[in-house]
Backbone and ligand atoms as CSV (ligand in chain L), in Angstrom:
chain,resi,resn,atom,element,x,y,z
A,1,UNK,N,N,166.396,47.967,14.525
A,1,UNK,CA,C,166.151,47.761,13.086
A,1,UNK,C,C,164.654,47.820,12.818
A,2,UNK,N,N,164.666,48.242,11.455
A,2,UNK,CA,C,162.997,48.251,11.072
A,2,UNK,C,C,162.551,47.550,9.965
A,3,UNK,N,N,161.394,47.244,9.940
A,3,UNK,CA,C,160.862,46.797,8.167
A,3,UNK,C,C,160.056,47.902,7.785
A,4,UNK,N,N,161.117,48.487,6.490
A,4,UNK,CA,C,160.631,49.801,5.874
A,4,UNK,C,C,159.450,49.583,4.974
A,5,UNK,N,N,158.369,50.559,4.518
A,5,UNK,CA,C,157.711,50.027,3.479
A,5,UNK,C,C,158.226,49.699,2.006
A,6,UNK,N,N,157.681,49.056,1.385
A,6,UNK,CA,C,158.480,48.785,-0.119
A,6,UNK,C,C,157.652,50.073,-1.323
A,7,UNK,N,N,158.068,50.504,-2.040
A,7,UNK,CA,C,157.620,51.171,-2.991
A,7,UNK,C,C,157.491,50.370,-4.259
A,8,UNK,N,N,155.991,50.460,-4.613
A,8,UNK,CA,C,155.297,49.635,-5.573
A,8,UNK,C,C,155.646,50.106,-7.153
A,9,UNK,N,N,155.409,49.325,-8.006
A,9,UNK,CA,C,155.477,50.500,-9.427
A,9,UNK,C,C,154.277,50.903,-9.743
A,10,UNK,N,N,154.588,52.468,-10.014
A,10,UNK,CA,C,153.953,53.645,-9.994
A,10,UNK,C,C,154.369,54.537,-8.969
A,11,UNK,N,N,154.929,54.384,-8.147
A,11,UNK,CA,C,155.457,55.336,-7.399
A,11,UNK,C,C,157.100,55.933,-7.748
A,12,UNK,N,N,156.904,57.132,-8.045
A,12,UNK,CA,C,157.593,58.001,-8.910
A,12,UNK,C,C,159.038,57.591,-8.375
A,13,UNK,N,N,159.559,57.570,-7.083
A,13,UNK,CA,C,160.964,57.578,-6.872
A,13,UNK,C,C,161.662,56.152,-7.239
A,14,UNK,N,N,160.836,55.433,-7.777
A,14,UNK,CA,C,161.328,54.073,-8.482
A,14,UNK,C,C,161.587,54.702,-10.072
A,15,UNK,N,N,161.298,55.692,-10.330
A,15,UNK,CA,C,161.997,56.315,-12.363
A,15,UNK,C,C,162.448,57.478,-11.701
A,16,UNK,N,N,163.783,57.819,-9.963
A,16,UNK,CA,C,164.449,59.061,-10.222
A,16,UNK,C,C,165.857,58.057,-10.342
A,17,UNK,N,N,166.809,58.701,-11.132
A,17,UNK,CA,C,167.729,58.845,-10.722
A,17,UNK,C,C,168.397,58.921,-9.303
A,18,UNK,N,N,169.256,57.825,-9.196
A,18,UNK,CA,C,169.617,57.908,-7.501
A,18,UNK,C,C,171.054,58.798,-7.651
A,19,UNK,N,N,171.002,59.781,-6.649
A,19,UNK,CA,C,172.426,60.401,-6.596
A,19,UNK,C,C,173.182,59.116,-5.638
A,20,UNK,N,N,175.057,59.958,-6.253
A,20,UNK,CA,C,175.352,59.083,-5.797
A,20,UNK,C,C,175.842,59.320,-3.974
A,21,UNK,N,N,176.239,58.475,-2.883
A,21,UNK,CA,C,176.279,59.034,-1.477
A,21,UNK,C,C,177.718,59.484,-1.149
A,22,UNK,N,N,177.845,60.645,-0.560
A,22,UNK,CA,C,178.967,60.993,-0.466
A,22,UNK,C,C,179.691,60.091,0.569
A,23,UNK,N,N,181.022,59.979,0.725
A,23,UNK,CA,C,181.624,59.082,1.081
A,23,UNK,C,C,181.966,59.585,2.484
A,24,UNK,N,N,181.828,60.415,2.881
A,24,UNK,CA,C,181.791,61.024,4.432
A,24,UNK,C,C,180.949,60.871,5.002
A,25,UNK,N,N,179.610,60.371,4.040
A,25,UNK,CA,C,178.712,60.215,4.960
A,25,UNK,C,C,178.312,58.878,5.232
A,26,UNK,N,N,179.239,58.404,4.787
A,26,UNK,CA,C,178.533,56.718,4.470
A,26,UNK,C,C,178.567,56.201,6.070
A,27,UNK,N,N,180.145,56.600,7.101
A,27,UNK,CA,C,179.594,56.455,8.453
A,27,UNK,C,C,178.525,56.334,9.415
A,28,UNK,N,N,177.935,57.589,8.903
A,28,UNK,CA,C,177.081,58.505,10.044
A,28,UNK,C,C,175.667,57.579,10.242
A,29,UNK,N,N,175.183,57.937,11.301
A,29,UNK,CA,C,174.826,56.783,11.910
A,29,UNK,C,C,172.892,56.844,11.176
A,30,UNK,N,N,172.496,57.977,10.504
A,30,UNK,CA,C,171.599,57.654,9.310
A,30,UNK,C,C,171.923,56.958,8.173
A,31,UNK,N,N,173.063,56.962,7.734
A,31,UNK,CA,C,173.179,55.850,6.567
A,31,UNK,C,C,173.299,54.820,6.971
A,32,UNK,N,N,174.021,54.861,8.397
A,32,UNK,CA,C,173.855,53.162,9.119
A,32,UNK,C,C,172.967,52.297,9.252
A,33,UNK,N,N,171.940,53.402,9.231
A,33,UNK,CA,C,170.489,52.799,10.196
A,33,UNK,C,C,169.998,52.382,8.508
A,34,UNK,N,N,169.873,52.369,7.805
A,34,UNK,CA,C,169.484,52.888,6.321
A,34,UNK,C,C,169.707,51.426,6.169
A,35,UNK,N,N,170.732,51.187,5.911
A,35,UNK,CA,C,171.556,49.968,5.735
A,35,UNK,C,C,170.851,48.589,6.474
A,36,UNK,N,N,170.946,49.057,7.801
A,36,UNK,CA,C,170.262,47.993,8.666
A,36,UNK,C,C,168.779,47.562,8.586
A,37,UNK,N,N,167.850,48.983,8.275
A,37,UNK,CA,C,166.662,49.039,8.072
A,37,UNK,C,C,166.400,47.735,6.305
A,38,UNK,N,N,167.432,48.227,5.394
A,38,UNK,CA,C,167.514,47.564,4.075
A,38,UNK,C,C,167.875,46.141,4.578
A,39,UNK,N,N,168.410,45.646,4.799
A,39,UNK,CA,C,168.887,44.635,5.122
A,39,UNK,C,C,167.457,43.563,5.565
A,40,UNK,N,N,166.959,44.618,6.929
A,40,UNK,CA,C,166.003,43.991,7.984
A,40,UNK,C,C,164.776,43.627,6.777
A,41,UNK,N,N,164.427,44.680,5.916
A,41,UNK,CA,C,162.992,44.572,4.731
A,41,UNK,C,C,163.459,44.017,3.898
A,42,UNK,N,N,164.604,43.413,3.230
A,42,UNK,CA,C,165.235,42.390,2.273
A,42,UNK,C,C,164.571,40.983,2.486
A,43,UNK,N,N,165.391,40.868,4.007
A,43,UNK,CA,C,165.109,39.685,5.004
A,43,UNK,C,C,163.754,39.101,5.193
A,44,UNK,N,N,162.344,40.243,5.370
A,44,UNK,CA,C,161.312,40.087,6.081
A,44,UNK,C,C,160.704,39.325,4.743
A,45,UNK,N,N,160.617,40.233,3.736
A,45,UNK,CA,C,160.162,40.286,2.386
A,45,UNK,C,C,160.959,38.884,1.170
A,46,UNK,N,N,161.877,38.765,2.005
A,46,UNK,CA,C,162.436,37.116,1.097
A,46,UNK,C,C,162.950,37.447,0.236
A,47,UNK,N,N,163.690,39.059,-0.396
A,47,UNK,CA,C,164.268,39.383,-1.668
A,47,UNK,C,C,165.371,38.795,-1.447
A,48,UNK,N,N,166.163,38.801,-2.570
A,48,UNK,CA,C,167.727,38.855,-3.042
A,48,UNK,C,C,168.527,39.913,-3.382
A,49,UNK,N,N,167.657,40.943,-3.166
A,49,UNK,CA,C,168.662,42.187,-3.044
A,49,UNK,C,C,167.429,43.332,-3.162
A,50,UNK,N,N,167.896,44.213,-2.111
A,50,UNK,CA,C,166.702,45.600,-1.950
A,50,UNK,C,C,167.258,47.177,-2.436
A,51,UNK,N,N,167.101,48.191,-3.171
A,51,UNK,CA,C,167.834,49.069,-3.386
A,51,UNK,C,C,167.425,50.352,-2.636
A,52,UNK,N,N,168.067,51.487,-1.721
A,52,UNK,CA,C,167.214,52.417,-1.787
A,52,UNK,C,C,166.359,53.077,-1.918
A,53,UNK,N,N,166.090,53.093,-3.268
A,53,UNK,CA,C,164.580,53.824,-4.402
A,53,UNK,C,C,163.812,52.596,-3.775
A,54,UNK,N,N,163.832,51.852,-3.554
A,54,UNK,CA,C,162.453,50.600,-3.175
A,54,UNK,C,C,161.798,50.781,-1.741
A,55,UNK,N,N,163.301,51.656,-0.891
A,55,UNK,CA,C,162.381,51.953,0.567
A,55,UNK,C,C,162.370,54.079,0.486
A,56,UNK,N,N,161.958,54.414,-0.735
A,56,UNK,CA,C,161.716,55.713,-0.587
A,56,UNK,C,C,162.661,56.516,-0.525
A,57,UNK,N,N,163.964,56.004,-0.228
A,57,UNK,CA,C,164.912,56.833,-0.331
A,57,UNK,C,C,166.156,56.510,-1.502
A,58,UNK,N,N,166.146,58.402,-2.132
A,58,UNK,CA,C,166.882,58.253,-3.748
A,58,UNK,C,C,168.259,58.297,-3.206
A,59,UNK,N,N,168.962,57.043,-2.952
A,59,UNK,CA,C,170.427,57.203,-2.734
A,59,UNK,C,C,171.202,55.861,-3.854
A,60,UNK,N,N,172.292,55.833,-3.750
A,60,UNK,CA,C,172.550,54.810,-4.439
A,60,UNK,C,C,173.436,53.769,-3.399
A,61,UNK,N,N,172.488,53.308,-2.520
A,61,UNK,CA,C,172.523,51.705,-1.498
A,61,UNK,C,C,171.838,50.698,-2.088
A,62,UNK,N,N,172.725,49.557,-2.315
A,62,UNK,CA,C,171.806,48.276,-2.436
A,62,UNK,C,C,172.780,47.574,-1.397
A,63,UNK,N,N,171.042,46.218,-1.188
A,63,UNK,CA,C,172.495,45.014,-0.082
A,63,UNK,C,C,171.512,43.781,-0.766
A,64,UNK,N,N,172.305,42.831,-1.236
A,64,UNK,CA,C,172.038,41.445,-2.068
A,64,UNK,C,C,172.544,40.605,-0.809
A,65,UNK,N,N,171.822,39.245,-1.137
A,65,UNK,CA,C,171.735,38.454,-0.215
A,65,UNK,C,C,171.009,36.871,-0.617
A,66,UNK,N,N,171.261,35.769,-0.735
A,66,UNK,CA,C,170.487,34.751,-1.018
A,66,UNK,C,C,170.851,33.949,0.184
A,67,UNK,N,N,170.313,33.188,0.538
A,67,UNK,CA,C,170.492,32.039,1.218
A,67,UNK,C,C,169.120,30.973,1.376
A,68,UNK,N,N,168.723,29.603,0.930
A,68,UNK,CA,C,167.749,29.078,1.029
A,68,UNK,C,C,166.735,29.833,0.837
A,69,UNK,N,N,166.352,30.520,-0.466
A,69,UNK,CA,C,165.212,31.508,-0.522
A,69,UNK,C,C,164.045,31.054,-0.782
A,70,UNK,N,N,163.023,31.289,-0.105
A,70,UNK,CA,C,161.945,30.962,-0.503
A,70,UNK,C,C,161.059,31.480,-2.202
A,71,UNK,N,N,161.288,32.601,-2.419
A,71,UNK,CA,C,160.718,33.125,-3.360
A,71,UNK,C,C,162.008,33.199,-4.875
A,72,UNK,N,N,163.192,32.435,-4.409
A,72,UNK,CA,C,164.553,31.612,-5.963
A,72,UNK,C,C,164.895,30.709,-4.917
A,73,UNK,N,N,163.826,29.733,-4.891
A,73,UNK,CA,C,164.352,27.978,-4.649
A,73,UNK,C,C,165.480,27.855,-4.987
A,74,UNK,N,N,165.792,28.010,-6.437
A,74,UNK,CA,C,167.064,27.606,-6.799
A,74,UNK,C,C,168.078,28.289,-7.647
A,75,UNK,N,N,168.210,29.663,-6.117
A,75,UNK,CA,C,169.415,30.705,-6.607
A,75,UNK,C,C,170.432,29.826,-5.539
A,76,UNK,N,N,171.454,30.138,-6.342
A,76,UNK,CA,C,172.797,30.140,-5.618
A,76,UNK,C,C,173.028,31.321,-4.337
A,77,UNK,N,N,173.929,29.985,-3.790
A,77,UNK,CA,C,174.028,31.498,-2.462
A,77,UNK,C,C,174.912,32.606,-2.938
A,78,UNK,N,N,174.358,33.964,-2.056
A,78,UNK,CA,C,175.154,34.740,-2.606
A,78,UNK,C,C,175.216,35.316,-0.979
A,79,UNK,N,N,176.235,35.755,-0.690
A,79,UNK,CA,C,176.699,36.272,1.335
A,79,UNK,C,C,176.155,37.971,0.705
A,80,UNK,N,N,175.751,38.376,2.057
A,80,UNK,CA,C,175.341,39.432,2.464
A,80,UNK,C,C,176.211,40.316,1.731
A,81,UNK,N,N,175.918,41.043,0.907
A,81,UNK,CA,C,177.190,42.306,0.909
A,81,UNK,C,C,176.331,44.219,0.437
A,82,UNK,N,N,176.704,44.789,1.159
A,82,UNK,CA,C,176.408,45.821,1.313
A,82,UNK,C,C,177.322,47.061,-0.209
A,83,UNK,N,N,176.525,47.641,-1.066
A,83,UNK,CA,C,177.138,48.161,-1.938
A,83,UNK,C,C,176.634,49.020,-1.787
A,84,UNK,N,N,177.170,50.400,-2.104
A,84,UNK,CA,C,177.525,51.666,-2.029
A,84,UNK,C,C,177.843,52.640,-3.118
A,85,UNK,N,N,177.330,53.070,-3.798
A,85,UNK,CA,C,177.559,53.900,-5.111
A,85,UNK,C,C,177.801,52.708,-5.998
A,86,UNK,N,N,177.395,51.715,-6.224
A,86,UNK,CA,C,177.263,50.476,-7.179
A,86,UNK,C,C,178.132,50.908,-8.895
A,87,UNK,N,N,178.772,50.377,-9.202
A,87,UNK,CA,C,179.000,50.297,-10.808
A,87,UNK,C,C,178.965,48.833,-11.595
A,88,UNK,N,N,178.177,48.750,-12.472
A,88,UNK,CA,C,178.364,47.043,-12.646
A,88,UNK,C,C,178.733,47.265,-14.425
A,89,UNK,N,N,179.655,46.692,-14.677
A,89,UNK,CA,C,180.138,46.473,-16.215
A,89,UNK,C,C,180.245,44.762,-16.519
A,90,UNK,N,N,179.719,44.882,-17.727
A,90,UNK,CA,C,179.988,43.622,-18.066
A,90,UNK,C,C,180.990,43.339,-18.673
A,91,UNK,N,N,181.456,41.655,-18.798
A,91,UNK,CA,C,182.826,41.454,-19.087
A,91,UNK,C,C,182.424,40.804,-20.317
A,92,UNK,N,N,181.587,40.090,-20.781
A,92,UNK,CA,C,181.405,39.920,-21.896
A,92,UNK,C,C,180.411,40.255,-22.578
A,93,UNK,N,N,179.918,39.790,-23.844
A,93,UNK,CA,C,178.785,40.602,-24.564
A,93,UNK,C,C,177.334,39.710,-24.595
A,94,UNK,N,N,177.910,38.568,-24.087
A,94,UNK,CA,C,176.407,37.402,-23.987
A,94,UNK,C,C,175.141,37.769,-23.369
A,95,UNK,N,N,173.780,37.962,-23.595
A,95,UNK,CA,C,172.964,38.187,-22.492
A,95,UNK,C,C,172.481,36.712,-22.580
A,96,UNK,N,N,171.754,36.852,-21.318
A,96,UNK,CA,C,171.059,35.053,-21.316
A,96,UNK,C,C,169.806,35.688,-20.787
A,97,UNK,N,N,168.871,35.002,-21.209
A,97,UNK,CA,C,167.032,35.397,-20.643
A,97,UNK,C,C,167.314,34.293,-19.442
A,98,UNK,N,N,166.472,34.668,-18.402
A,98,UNK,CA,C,165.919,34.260,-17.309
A,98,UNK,C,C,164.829,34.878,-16.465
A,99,UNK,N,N,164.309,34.147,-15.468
A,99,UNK,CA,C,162.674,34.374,-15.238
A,99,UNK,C,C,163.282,36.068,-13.856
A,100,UNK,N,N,162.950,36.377,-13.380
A,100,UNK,CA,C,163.273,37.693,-13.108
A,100,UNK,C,C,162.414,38.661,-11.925
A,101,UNK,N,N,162.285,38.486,-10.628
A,101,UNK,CA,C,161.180,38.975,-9.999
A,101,UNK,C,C,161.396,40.637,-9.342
A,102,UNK,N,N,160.746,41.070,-8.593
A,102,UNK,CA,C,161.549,42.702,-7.873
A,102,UNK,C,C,160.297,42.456,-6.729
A,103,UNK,N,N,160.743,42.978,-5.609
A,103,UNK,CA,C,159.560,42.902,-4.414
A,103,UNK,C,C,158.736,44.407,-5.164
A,104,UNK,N,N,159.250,45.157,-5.840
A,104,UNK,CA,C,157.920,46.544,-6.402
A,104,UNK,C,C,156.982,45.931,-7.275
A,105,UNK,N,N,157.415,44.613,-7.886
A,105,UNK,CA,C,156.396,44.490,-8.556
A,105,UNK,C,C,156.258,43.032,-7.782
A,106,UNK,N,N,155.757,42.867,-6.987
A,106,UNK,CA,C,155.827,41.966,-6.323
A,106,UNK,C,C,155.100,40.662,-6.781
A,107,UNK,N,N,154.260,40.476,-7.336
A,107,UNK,CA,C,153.263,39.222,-8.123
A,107,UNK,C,C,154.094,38.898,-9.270
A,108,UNK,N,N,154.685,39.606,-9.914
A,108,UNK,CA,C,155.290,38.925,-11.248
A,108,UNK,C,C,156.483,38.601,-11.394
A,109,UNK,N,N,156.939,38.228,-12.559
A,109,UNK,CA,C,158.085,36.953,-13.079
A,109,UNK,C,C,157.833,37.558,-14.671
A,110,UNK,N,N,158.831,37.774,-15.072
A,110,UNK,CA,C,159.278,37.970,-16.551
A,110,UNK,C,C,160.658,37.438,-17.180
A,111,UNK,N,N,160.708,37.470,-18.204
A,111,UNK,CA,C,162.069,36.700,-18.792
A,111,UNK,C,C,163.280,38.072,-19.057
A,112,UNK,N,N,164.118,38.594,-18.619
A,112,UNK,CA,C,164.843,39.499,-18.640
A,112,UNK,C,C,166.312,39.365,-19.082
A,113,UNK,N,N,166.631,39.608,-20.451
A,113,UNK,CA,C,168.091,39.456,-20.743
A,113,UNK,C,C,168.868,40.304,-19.870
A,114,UNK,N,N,170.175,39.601,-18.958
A,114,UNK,CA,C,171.250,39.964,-18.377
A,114,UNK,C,C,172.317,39.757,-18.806
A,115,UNK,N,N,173.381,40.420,-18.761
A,115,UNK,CA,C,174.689,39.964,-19.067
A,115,UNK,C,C,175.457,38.668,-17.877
A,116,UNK,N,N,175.768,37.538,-18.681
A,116,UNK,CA,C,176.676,36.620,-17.768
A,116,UNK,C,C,177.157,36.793,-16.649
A,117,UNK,N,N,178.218,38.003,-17.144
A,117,UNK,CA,C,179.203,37.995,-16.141
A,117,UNK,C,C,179.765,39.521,-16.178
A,118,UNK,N,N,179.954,40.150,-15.033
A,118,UNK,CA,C,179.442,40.947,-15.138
A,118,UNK,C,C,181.162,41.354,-13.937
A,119,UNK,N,N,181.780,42.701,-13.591
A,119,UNK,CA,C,182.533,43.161,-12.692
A,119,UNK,C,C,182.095,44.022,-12.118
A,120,UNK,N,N,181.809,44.247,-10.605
A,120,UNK,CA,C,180.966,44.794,-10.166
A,120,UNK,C,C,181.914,45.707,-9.106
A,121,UNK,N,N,181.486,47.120,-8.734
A,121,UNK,CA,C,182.444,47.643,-8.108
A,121,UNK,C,C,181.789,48.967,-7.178
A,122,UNK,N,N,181.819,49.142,-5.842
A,122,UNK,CA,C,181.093,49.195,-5.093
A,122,UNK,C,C,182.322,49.902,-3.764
A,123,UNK,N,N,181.113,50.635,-2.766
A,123,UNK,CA,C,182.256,51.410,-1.671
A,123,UNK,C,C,181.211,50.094,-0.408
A,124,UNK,N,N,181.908,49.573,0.208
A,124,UNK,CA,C,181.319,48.486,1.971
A,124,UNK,C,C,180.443,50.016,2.767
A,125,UNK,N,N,180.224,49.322,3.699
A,125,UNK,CA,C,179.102,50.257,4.630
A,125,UNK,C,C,180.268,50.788,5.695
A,126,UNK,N,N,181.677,50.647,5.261
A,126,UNK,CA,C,182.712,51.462,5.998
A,126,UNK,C,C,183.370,52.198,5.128
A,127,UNK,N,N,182.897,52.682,3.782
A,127,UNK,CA,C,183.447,53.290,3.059
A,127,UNK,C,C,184.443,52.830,2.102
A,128,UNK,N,N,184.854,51.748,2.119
A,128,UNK,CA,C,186.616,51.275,1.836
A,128,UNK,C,C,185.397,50.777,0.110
A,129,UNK,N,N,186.476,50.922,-0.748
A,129,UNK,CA,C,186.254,50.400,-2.248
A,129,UNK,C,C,186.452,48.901,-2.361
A,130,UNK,N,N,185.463,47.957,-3.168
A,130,UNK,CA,C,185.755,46.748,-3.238
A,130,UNK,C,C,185.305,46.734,-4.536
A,131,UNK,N,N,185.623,45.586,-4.927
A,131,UNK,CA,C,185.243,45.408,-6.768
A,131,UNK,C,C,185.829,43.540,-6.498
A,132,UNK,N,N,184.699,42.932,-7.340
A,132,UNK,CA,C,184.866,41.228,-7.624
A,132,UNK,C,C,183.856,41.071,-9.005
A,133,UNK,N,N,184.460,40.074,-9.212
A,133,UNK,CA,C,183.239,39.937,-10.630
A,133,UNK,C,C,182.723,38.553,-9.778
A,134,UNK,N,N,181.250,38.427,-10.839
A,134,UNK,CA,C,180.104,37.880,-10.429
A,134,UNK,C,C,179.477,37.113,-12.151
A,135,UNK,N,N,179.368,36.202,-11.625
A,135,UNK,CA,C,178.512,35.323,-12.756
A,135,UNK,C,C,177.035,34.779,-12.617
A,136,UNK,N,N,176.479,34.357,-13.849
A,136,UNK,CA,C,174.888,33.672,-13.699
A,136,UNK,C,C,174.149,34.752,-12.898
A,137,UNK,N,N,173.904,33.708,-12.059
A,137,UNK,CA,C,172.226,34.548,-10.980
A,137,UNK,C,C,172.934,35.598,-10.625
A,138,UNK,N,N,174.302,35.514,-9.762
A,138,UNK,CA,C,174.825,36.501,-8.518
A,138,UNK,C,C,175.134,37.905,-9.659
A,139,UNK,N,N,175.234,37.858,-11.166
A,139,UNK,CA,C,175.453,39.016,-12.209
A,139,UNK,C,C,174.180,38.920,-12.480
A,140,UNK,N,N,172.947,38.637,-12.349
A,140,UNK,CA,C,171.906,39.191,-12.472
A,140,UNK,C,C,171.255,40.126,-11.555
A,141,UNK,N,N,171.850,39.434,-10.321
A,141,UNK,CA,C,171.307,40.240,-9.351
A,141,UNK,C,C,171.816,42.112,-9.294
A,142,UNK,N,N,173.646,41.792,-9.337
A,142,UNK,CA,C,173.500,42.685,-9.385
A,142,UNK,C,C,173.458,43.831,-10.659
A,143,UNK,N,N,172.709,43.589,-11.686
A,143,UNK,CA,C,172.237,44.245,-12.664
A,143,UNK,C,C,171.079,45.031,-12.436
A,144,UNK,N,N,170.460,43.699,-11.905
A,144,UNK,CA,C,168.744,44.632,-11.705
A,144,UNK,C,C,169.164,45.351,-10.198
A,145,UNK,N,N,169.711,45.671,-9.192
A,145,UNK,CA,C,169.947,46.384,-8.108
A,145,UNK,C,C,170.419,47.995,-8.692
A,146,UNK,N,N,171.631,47.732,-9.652
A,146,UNK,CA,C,172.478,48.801,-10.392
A,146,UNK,C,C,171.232,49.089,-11.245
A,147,UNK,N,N,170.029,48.427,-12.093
A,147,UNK,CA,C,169.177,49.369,-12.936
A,147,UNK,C,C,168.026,50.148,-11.753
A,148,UNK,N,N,168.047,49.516,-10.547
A,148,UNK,CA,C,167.002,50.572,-9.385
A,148,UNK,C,C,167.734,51.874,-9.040
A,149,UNK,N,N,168.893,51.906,-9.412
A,149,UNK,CA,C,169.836,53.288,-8.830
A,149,UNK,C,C,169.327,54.271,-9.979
A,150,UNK,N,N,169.058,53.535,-10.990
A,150,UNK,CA,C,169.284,54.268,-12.556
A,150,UNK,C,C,168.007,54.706,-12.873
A,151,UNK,N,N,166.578,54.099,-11.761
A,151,UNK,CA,C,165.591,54.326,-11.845
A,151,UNK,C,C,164.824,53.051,-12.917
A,152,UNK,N,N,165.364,52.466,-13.160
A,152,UNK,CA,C,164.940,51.505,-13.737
A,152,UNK,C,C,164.090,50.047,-13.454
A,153,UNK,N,N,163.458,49.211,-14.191
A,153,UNK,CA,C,162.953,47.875,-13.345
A,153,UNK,C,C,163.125,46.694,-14.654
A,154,UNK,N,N,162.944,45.789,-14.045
A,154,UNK,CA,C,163.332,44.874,-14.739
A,154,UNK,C,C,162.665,44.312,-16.408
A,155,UNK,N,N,161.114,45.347,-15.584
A,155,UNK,CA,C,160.277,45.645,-17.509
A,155,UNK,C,C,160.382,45.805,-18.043
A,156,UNK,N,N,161.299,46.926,-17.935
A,156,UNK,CA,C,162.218,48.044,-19.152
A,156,UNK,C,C,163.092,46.898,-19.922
A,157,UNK,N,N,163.950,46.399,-19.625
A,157,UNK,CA,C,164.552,45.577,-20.016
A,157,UNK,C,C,164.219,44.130,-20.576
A,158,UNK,N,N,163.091,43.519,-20.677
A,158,UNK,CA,C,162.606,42.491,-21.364
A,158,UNK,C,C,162.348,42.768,-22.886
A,159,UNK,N,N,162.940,41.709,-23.463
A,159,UNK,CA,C,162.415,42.002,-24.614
A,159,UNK,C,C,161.304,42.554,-25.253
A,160,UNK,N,N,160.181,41.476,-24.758
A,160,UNK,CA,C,158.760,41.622,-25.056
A,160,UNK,C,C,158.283,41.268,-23.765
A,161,UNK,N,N,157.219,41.609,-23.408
A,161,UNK,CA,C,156.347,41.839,-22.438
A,161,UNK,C,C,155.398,40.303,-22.403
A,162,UNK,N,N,155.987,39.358,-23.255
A,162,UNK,CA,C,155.076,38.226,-23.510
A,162,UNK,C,C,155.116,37.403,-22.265
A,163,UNK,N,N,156.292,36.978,-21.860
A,163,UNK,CA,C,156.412,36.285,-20.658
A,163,UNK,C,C,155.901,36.908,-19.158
A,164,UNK,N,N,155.309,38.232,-19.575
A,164,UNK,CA,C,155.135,38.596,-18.087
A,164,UNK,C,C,154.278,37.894,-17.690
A,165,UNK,N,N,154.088,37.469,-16.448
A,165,UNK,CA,C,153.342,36.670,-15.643
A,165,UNK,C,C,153.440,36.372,-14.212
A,166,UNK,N,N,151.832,36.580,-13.706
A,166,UNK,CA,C,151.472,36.912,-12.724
A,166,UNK,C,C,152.204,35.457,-11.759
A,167,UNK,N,N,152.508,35.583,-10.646
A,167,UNK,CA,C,153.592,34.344,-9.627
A,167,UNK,C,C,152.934,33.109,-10.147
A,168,UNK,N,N,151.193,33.247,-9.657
A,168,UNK,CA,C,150.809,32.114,-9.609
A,168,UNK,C,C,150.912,31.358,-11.242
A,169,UNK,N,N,150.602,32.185,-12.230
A,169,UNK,CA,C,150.465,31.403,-13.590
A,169,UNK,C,C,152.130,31.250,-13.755
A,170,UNK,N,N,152.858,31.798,-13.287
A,170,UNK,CA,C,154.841,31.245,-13.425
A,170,UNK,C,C,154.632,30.179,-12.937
A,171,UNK,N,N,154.472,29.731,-12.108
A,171,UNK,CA,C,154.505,28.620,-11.132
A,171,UNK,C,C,153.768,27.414,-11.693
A,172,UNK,N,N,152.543,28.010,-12.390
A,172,UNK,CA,C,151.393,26.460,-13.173
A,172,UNK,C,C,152.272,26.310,-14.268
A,173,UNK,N,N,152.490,27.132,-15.045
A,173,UNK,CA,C,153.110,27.368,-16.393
A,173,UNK,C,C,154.461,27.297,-16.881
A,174,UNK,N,N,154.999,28.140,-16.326
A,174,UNK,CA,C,156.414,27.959,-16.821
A,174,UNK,C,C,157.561,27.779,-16.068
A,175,UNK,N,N,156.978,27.389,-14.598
A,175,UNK,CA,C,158.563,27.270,-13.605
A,175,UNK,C,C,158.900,25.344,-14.483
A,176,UNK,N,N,160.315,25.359,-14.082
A,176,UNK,CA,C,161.202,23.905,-14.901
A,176,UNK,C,C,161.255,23.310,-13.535
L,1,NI,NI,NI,163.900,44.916,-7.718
């Protein structure tokens, strides 16, 4: 396993479009390694979920993950799970603001409306189709994972740009 580099914003393959991975290939032992490599730079880096476009490559892989995090004290756990051509729909129409980080933009925290609750539906790292719905943090997470496939970041999506803020002034200022 490796720790891949992270891609910062401004680097273009964070606004492509991720194709999606064909399902024959999801085996083979480069998408494996892909997987493992994501996993290993999730881990190193303290995220809650890493997407493809973040280690340079335009595919549509994410793998979410919380456990005792250092950088969401107080996310809920969420178990390892490996998604694969990602689809996330929401089940209802509520968004809720919350504070919001990405290892590309790695210093900041913004307030980002997400949908609640959200059904999320996804191929495992053996190919097989799974789908569960997800609420609060664990439907935030995977929103902003599903907007890195789409080329997207979590900026795009804030209302206003007022709350952006650098870790350390989140932390003096506005962590509860
Ligand atoms: Ni991110």
């Amino acid at each position: 396993m490796a720790i891949l580099k992270v891609a910062r914003l401004g680097h273009p393959v964070l606004r492509q479009v991720a194709p999606p991975v064909r399902s024959e290939t999801i085996r083979e032992a480069e998408t494996q390694r892909l997987i493992d490599d994501m996993i290993e730079t999730m881990r190193e880096y303290e995220g809650v979920g890493i997407a493809a476009p973040q280690v340079h490559v335009s595919k549509q892989i994410a793998v979410i993950e919380a456990t005792d995090n250092r950088r969401y004290p107080d996310a809920p756990d969420i178990p390892l799970t490996v998604l694969i051509n990602l689809e996330v729909t929401p089940i209802a129409p509520e968004l809720e603001d919350d504070w919001e980080g990405c290892l590309s933009l790695i210093d900041f925290r913004g307030q980002t409306p997400r949908y609640q609750q959200v059904r999320a539906k996804a191929l495992d790292r053996d190919g097989r189709p799974f789908e569960f719905v997800a609420t609060g943090f664990h439907a935030r997470v995977l929103q902003h994972e599903r907007d890195h496939l789409l080329g997207k970041l979590f900026i795009d999506r804030m209302k206003s740009l007022e709350t952006l803020s650098y870790l350390a002034e989140f932390s003096r200022h506005w962590k509860h």
